[in-house]
Each structure stands twice: as C-alpha cells, then as structure tokens.
N, CA, C and O atoms as a MOPAC input file, in Angstrom:
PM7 MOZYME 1SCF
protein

 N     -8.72400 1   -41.82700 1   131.90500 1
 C     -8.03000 1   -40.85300 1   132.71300 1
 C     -8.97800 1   -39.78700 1   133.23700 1
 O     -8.74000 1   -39.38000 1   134.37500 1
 N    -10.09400 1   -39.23100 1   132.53900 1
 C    -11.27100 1   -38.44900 1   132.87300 1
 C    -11.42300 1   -39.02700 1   134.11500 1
 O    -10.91300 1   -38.30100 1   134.96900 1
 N    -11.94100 1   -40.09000 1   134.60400 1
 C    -12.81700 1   -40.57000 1   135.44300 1
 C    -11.81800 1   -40.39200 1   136.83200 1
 O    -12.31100 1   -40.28300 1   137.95500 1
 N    -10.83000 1   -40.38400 1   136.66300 1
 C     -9.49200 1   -40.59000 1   137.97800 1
 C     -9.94200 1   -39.13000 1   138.29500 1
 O    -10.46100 1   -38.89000 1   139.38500 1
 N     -9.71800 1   -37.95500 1   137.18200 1
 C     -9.81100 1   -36.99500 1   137.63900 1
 C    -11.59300 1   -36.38000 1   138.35200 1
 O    -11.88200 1   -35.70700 1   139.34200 1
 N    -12.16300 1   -36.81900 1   137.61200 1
 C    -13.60700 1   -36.61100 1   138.35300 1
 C    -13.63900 1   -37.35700 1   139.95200 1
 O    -13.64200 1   -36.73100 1   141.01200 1
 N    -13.65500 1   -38.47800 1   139.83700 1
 C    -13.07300 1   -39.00800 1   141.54500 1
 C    -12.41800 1   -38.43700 1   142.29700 1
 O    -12.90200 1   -38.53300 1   143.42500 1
 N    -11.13200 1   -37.61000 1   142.25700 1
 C    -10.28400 1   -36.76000 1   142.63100 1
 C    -10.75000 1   -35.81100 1   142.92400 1
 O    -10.25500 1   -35.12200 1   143.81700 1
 N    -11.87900 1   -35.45300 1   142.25600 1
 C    -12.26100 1   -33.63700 1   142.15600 1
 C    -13.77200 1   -33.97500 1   143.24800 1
 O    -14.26500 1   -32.92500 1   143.66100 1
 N    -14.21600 1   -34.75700 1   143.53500 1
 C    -15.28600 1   -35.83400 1   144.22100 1
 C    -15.10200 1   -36.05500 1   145.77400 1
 O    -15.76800 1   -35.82700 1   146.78300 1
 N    -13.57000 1   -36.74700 1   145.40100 1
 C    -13.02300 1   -37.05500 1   146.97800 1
 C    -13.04100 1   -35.61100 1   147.35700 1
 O    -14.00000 1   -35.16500 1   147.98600 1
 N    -11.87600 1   -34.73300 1   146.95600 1
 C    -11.96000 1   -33.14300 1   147.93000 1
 C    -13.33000 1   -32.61600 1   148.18000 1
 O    -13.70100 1   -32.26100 1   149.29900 1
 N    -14.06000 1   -32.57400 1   147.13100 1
 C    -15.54400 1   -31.81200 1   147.98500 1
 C    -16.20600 1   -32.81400 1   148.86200 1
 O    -17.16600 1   -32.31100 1   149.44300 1
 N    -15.96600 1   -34.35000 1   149.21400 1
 C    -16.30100 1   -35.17000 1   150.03300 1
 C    -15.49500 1   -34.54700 1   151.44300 1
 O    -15.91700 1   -34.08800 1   152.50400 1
 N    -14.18000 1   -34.76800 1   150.90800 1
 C    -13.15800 1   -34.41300 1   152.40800 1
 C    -14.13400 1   -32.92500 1   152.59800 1
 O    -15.05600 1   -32.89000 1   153.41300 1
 N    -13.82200 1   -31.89900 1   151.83900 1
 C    -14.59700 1   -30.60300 1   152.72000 1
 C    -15.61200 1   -30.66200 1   153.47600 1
 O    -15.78000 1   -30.05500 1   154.53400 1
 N    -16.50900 1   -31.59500 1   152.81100 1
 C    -18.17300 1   -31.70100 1   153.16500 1
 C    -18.14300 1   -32.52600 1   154.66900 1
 O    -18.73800 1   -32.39400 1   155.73900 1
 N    -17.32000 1   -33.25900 1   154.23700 1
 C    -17.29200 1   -33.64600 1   155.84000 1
 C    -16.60800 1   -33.05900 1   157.17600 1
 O    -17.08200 1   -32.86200 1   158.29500 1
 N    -15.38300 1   -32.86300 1   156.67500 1
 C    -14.55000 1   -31.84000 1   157.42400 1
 C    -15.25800 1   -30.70400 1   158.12300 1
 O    -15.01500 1   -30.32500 1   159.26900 1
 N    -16.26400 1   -30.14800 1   157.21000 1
 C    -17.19100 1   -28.91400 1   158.04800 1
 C    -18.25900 1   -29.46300 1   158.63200 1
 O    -18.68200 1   -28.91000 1   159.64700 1
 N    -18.94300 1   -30.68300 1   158.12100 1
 C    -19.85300 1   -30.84500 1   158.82600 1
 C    -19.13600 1   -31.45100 1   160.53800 1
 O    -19.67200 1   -31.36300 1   161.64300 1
 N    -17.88500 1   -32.00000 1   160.19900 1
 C    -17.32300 1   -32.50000 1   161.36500 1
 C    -17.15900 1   -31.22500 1   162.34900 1
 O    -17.45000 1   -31.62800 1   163.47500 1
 N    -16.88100 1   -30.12500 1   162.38400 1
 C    -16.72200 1   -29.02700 1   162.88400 1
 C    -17.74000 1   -27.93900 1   163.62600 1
 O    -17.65400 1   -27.17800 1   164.59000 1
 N    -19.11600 1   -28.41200 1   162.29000 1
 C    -20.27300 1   -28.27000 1   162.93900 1
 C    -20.91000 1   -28.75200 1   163.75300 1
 O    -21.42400 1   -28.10400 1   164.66500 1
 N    -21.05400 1   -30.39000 1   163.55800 1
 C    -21.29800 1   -31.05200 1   165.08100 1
 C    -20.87700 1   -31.10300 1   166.13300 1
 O    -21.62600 1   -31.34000 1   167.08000 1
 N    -19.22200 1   -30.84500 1   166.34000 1
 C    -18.42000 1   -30.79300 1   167.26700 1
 C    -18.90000 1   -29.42300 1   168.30600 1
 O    -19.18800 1   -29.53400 1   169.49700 1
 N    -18.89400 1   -27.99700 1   167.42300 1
 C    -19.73600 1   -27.20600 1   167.74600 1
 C    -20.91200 1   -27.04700 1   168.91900 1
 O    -20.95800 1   -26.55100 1   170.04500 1
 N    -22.00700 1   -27.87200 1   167.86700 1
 C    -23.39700 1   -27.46700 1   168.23700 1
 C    -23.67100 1   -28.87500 1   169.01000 1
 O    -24.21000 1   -29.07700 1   170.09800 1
 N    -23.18200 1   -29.65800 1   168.18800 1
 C    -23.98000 1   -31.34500 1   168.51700 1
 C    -25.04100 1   -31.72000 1   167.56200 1
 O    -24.92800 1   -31.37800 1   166.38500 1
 N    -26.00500 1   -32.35700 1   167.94500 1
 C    -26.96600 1   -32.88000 1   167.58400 1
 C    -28.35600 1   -31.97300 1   168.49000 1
 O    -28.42000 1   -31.00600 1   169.25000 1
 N    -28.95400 1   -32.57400 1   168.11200 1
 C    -30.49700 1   -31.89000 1   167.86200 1
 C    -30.89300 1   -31.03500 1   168.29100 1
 O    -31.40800 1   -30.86500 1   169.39600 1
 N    -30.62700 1   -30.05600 1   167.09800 1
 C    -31.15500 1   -29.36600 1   165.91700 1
 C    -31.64100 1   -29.39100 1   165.07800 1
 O    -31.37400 1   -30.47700 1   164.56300 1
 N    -32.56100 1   -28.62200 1   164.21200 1
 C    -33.56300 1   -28.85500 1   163.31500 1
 C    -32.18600 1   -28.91400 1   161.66800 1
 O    -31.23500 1   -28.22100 1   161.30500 1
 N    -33.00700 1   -30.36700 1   161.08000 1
 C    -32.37000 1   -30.65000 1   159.74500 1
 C    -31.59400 1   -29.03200 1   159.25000 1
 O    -30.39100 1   -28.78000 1   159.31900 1
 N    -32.85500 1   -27.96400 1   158.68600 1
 C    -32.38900 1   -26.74100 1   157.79600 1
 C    -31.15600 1   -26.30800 1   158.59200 1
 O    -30.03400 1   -26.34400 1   158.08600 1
 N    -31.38100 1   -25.89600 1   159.84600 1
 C    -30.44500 1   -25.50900 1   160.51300 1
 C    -29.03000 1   -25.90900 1   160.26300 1
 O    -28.43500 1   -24.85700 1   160.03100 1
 N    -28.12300 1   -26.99800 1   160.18900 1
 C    -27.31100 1   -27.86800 1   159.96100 1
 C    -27.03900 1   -27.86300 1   158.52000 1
 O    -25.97800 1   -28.27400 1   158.05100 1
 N    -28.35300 1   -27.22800 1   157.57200 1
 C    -28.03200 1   -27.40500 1   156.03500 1
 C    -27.72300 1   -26.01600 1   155.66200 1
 O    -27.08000 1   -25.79900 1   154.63500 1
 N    -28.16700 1   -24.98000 1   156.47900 1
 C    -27.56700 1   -23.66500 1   156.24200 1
 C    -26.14200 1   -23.37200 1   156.72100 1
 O    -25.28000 1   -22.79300 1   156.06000 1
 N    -25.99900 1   -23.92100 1   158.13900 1
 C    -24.34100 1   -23.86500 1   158.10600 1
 C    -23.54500 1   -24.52500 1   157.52600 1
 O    -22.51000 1   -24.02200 1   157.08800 1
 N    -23.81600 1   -25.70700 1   157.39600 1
 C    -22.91600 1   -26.59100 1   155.95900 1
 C    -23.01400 1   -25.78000 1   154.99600 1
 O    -21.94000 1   -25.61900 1   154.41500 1
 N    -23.98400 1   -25.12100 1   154.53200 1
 C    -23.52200 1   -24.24000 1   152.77700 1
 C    -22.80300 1   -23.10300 1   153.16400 1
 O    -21.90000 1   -22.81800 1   152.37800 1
 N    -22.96700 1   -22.10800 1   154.47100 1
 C    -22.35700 1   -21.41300 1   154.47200 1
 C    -20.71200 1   -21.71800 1   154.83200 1
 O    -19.83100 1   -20.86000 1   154.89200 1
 N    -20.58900 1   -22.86500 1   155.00500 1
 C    -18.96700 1   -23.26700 1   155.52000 1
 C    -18.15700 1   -23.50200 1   154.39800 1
 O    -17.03000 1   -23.11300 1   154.09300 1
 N    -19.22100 1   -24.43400 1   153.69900 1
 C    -18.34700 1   -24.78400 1   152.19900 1
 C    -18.24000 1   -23.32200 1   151.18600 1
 O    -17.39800 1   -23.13400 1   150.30700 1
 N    -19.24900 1   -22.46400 1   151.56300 1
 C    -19.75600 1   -21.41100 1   150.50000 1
 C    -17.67900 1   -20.45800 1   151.13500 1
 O    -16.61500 1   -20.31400 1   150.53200 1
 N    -17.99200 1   -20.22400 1   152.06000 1
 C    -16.13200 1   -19.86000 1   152.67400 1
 C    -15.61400 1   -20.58400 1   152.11400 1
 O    -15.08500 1   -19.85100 1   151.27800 1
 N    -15.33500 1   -21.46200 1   151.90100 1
 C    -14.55100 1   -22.45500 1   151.58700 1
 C    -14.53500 1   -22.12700 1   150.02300 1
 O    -14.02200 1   -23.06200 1   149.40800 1
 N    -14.86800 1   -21.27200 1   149.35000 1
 C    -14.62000 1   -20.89900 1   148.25600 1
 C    -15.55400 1   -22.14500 1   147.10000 1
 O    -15.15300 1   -22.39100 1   145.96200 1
 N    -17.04300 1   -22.90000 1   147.83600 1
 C    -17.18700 1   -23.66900 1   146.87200 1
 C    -18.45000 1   -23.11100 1   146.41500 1
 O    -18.92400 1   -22.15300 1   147.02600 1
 N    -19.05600 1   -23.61100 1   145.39400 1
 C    -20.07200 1   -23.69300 1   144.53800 1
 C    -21.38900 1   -24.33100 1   145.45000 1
 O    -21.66800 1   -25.51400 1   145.25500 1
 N    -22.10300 1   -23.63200 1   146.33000 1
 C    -23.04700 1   -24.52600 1   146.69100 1
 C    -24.51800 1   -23.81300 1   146.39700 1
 O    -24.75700 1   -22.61300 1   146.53500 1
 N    -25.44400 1   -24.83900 1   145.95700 1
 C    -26.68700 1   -25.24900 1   145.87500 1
 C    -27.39200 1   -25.40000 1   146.66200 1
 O    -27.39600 1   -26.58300 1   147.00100 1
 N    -28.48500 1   -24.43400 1   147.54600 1
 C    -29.17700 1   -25.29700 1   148.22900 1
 C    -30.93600 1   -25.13300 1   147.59600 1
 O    -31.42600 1   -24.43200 1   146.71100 1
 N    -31.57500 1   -26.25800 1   148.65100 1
 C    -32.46400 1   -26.83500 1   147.85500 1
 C    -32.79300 1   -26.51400 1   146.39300 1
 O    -33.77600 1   -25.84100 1   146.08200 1
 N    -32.00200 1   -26.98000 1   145.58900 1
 C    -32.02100 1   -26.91500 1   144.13800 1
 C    -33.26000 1   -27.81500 1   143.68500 1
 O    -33.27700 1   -28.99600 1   144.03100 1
 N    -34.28500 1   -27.28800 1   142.92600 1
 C    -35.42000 1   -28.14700 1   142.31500 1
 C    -34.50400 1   -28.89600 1   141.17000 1
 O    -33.68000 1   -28.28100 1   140.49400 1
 N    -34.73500 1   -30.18800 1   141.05400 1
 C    -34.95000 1   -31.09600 1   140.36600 1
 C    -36.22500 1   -31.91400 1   139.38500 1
 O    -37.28000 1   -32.39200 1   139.80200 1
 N    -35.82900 1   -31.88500 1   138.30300 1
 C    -36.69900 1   -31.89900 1   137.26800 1
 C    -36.86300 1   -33.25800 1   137.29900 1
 O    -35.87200 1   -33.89500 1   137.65700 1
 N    -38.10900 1   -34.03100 1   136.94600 1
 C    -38.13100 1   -35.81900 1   136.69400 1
 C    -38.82400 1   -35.79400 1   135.49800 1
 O    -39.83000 1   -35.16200 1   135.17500 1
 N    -38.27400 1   -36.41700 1   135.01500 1
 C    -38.57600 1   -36.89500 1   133.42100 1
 C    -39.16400 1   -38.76600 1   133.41700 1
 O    -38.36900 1   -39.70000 1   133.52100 1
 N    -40.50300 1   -38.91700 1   133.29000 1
 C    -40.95300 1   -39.82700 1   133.28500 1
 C    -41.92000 1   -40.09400 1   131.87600 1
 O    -42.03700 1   -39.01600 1   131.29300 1
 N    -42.31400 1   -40.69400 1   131.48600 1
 C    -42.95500 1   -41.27600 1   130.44800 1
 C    -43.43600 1   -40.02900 1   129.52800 1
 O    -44.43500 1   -39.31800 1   129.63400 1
 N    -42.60900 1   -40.01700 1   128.79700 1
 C    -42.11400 1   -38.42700 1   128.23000 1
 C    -42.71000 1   -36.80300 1   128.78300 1
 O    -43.14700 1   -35.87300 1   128.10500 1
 N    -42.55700 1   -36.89500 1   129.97700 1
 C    -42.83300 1   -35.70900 1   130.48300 1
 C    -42.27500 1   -35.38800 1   131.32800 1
 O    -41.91600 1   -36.14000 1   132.23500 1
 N    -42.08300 1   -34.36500 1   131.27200 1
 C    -40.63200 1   -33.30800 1   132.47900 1
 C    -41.68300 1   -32.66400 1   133.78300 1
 O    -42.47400 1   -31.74900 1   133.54900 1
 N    -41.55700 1   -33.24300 1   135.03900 1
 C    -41.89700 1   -32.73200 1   136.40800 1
 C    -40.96600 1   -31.14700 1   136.79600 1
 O    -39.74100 1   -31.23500 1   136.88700 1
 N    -41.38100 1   -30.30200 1   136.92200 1
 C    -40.38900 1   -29.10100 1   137.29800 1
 C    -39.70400 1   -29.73200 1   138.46900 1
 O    -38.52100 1   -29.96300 1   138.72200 1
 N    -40.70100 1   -29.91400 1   139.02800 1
 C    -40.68800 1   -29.79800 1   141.02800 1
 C    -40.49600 1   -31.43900 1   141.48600 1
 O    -40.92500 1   -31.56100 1   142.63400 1
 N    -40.02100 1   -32.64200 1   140.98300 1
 C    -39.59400 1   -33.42600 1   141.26600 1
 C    -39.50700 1   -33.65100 1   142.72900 1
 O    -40.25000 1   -34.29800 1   143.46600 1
 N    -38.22300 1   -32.83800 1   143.03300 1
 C    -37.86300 1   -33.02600 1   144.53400 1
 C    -36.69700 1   -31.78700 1   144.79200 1
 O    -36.50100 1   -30.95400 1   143.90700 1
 N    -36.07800 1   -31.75600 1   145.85800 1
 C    -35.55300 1   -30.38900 1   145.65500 1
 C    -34.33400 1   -31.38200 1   146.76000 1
 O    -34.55300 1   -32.17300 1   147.67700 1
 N    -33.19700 1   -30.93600 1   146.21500 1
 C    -31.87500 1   -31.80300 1   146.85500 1
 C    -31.34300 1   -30.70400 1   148.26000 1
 O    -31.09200 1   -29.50300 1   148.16500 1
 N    -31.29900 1   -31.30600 1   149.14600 1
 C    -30.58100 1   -30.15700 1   150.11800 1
 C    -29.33500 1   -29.09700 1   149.72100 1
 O    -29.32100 1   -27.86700 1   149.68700 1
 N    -28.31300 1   -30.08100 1   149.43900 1
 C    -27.05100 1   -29.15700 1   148.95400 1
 C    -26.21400 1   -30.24200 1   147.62400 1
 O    -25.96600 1   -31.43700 1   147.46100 1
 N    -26.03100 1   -29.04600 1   146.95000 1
 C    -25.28700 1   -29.94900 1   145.57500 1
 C    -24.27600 1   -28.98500 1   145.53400 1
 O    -24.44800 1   -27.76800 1   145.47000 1
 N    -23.05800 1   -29.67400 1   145.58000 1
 C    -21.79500 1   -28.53500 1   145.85300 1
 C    -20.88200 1   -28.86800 1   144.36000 1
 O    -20.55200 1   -29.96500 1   143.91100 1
 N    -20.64600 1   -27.60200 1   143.85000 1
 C    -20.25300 1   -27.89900 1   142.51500 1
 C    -20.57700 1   -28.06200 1   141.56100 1
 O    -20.01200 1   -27.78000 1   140.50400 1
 N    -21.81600 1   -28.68100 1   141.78800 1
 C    -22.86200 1   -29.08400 1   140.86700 1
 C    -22.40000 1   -30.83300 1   140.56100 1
 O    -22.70500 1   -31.43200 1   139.53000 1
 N    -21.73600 1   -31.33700 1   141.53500 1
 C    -21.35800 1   -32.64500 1   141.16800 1
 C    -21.52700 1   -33.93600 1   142.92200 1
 O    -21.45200 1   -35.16400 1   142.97300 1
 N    -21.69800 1   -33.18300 1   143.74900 1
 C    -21.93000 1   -33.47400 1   144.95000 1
 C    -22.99400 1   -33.25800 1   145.80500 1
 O    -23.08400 1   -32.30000 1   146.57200 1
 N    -23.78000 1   -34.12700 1   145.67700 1
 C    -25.62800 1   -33.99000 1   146.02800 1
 C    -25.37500 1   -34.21300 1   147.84900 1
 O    -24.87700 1   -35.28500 1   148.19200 1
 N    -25.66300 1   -33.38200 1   148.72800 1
 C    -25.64000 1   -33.45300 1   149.96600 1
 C    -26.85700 1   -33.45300 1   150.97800 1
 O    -27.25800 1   -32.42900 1   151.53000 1
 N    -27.60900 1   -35.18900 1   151.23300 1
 C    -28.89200 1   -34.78000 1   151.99300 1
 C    -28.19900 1   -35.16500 1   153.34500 1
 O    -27.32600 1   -35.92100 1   153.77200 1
 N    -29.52100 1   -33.74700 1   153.98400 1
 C    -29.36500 1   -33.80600 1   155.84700 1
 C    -30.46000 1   -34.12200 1   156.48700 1
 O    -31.62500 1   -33.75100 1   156.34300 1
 N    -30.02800 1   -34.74700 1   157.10700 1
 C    -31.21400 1   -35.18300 1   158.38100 1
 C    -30.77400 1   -34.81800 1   160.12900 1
 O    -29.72200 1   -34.33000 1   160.54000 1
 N    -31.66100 1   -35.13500 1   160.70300 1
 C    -31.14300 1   -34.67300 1   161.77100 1
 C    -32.23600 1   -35.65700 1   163.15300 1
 O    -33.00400 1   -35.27800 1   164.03700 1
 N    -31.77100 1   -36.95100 1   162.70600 1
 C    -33.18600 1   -37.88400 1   163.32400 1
 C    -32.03700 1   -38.57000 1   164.46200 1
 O    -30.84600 1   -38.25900 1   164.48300 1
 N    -32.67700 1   -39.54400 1   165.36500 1
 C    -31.90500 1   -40.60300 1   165.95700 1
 C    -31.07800 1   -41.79400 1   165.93700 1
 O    -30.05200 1   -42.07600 1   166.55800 1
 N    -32.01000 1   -42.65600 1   164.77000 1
 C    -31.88300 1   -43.45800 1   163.73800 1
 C    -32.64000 1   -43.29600 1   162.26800 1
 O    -33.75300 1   -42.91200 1   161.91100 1
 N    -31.62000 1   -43.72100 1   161.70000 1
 C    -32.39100 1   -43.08000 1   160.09300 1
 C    -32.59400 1   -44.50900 1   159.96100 1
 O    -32.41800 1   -45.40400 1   160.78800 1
 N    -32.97000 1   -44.54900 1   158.84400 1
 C    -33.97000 1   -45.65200 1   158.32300 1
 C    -33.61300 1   -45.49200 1   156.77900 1
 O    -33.55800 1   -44.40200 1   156.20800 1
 N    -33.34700 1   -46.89500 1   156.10100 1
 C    -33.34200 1   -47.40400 1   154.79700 1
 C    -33.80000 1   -46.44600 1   153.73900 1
 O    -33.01500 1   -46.15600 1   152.83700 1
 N    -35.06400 1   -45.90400 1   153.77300 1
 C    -35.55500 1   -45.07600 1   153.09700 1
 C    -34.64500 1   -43.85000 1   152.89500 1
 O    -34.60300 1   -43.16700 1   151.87200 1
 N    -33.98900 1   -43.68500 1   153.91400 1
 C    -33.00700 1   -42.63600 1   153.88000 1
 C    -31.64300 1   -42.37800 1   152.67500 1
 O    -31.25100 1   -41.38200 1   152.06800 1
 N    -31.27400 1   -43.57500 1   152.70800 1
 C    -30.73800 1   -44.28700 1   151.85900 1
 C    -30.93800 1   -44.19300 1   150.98400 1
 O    -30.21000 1   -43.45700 1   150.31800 1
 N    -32.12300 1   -44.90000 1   150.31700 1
 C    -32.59000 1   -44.88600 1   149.07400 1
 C    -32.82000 1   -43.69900 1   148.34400 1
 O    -32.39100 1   -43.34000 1   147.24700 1
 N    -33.65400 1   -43.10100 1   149.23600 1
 C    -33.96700 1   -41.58000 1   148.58000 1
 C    -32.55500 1   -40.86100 1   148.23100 1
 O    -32.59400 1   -40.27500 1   147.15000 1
 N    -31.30000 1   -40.78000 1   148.92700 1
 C    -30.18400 1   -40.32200 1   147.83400 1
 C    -29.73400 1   -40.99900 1   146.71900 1
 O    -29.30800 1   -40.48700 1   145.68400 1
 N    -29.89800 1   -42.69700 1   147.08700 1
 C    -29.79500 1   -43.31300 1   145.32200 1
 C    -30.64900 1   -43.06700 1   144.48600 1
 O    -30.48000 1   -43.40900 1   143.31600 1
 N    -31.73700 1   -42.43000 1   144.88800 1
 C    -32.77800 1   -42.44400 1   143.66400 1
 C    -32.33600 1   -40.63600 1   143.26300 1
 O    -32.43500 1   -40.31300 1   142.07900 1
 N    -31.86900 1   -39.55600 1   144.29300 1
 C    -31.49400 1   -38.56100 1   143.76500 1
 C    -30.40500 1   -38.41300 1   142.28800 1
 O    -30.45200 1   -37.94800 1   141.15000 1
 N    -29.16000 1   -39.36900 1   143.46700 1
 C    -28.35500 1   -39.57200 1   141.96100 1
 C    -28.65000 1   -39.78200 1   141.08100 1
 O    -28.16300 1   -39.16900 1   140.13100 1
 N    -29.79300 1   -40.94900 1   140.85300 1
 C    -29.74900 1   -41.95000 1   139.41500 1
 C    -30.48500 1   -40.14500 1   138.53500 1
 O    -30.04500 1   -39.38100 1   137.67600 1
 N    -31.53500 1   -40.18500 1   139.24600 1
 C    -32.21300 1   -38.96200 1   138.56200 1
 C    -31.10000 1   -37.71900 1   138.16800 1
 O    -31.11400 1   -37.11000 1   137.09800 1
 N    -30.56800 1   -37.59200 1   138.78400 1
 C    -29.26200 1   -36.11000 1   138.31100 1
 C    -28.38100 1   -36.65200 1   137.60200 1
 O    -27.81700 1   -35.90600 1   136.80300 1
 N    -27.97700 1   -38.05400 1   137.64000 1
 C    -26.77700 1   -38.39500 1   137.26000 1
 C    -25.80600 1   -38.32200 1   137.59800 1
 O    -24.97000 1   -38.38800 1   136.69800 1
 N    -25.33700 1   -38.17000 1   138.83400 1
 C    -24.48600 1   -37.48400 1   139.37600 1
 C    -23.89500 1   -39.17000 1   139.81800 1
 O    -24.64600 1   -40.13800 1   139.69000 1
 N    -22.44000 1   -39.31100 1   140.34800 1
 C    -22.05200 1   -40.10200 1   141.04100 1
 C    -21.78900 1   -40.47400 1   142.00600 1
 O    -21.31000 1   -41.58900 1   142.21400 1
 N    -22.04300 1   -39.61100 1   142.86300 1
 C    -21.83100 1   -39.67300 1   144.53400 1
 C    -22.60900 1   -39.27800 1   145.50200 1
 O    -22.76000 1   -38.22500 1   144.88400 1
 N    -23.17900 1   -39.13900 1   146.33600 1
 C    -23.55300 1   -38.49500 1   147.56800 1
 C    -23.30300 1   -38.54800 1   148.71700 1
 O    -22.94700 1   -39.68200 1   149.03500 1
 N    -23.31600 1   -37.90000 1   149.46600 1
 C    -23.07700 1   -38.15100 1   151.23700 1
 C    -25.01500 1   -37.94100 1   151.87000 1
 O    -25.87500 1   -37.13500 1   151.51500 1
 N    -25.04200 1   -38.74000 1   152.59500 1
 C    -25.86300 1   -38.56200 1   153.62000 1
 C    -25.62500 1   -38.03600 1   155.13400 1
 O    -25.19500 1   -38.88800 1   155.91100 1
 N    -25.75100 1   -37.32100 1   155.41500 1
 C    -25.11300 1   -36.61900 1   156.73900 1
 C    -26.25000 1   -36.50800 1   158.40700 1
 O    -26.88500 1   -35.50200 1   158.72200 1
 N    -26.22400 1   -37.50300 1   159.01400 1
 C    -27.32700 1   -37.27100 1   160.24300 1
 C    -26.86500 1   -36.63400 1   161.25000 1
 O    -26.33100 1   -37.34600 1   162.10100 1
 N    -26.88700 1   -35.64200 1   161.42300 1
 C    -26.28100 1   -34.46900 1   162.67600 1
 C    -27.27300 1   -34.86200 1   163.78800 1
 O    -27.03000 1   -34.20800 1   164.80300 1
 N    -28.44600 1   -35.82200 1   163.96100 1
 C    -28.51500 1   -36.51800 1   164.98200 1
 C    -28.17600 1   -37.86400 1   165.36700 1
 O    -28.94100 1   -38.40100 1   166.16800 1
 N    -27.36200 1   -38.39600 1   165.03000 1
 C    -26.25700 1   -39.16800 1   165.26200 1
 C    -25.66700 1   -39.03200 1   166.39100 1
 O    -25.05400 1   -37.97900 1   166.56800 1
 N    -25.68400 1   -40.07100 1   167.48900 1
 C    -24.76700 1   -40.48800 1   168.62400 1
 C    -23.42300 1   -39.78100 1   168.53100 1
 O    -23.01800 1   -39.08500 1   169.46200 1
 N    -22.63400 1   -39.98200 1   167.25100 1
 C    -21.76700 1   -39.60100 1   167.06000 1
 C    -21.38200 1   -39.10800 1   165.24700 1
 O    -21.92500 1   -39.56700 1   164.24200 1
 N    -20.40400 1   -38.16500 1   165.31300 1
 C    -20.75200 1   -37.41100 1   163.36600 1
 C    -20.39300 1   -38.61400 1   162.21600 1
 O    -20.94600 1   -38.80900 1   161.13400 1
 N    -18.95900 1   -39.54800 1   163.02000 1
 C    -18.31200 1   -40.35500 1   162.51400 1
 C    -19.99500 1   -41.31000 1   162.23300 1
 O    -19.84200 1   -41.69800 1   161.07400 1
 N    -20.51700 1   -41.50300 1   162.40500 1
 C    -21.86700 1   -42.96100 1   162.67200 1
 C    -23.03200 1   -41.92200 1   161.74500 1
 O    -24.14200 1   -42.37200 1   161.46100 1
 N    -22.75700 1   -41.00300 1   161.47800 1
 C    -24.01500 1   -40.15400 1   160.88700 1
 C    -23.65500 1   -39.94900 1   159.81300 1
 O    -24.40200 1   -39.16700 1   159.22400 1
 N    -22.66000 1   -40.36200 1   159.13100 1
 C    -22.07700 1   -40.03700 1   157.35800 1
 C    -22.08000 1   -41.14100 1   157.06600 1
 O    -21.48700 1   -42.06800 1   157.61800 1
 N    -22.87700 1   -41.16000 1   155.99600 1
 C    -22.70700 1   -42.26500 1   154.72800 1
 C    -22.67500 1   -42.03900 1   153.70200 1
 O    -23.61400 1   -41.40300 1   153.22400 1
 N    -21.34600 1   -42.53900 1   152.69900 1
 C    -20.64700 1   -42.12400 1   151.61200 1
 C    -21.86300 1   -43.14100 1   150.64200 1
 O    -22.13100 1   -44.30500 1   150.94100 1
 N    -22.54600 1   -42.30300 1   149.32500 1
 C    -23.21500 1   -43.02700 1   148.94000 1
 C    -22.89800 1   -43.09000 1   147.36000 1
 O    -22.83000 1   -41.99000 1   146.81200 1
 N    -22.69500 1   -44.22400 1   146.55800 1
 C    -22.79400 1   -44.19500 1   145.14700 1
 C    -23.99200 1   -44.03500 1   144.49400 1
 O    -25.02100 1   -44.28600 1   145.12100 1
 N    -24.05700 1   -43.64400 1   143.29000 1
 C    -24.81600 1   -43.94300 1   142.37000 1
 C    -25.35300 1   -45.22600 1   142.11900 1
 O    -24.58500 1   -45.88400 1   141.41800 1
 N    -26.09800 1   -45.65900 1   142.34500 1
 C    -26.48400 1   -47.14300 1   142.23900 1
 C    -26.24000 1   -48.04200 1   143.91800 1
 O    -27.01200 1   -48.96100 1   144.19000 1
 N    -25.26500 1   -47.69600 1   144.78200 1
 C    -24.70000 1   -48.59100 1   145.52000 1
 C    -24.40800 1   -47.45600 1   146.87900 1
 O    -24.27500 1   -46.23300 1   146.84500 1
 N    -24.36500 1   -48.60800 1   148.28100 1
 C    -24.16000 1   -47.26100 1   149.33200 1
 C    -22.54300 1   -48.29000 1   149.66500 1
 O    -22.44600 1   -49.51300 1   149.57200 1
 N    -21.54000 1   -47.38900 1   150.02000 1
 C    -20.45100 1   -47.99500 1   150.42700 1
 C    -20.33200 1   -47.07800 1   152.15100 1
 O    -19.41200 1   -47.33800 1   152.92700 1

C-alpha cells in the first residue's frame, strides 16, 4: 500500500512539473538557454507551494569512497522528483541515460527529462524510470 501512495505523491509533482513547464514554453518557446528554463521551472513549482532543489550536489559512492561533487541534478522537487533540462534540437540517448544513471545513484524512482528546445513541449518530455525510460 506504501508504494500506491508514493506513485500518487510522484504522479502530482509529475502533473505540476509538467503543467508549468507546459506554460513556460507556451510563453517563451524554445531557444533559450537550458538555466534559463530551470530557473523558471523552480520558481513556478517553488509558487506552487513545492519543495524545490536546484542544482543539488550529489554524492557517488564508488569502491568505498564517497565523491562530494559527483554531479549536481538540475531540479529535485520534494526531494523525490529529479528534474533534468535541456534546451537542444534533438537530444540524444546520452540524454537519457544520464537521468537513469541519476536515479540509480539517488535512488529515487522517477524522473522527467524536459527539452524546451523541442519542436513542440508535448515531444520534449520524457517520463523516465529508475532503471527504464517509458
């Protein structure tokens, strides 16, 4: 029953995260510089009464030793919703990956990938799992 409710609590900061970023592109459009797009997304959700993170350092723990500076996540809202932005033409695989490899490292279960240079906002979000991109 935990897990229904973590999904639940997952989907809404998904619906927000997109919902504003949908509002922001509609806005401005596309190209614009990545930060740009990652400061008004935190400040939309931050109204929105949520918990946001931006570039939060991430620690990597590899062959018993802790990295401070790992990598630093664009926006983690809640502390359960890892949010990377780009702002390219076509993204590329790597793009991808680099939020599955964020999750696995945080643990976290979800991410969105968000390209605010995208043709269109609908074609620039990708809902991403932990392990898997759906």
């Amino acid at each position: 029953m935990a897990t229904s409710i973590v999904d639940h609590n997952i989907q809404k900061l998904e619906t927000a995260a997109i919902d504003s970023g949908y509002h922001i592109y509609d806005a401005l459009g596309p190209g614009l510089l990545d930060n740009v797009y990652e400061t008004l997304l935190a400040e939309r959700l931050t109204r929105a009464g949520l918990t946001v993170e931006r570039q939060k350092p991430v620690s990597i723990n590899f062959d018993d030793q802790s990295f401070d500076e790992g990598f630093r996540c664009d926006l983690l809202v809640e502390g359960k919703l890892l949010i990377e932005i780009i702002s390219v033409e076509r993204w590329t695989s790597i793009d991808s990956q680099r939020v599955t490899t964020y999750l696995r490292l945080m643990n976290l279960p979800m991410g969105l990938l968000i390209n605010f240079g995208a043709p269109s906002f609908k074609q620039g979000v990708k809902r991403i799992a932990n392990g898997y991109a759906t």
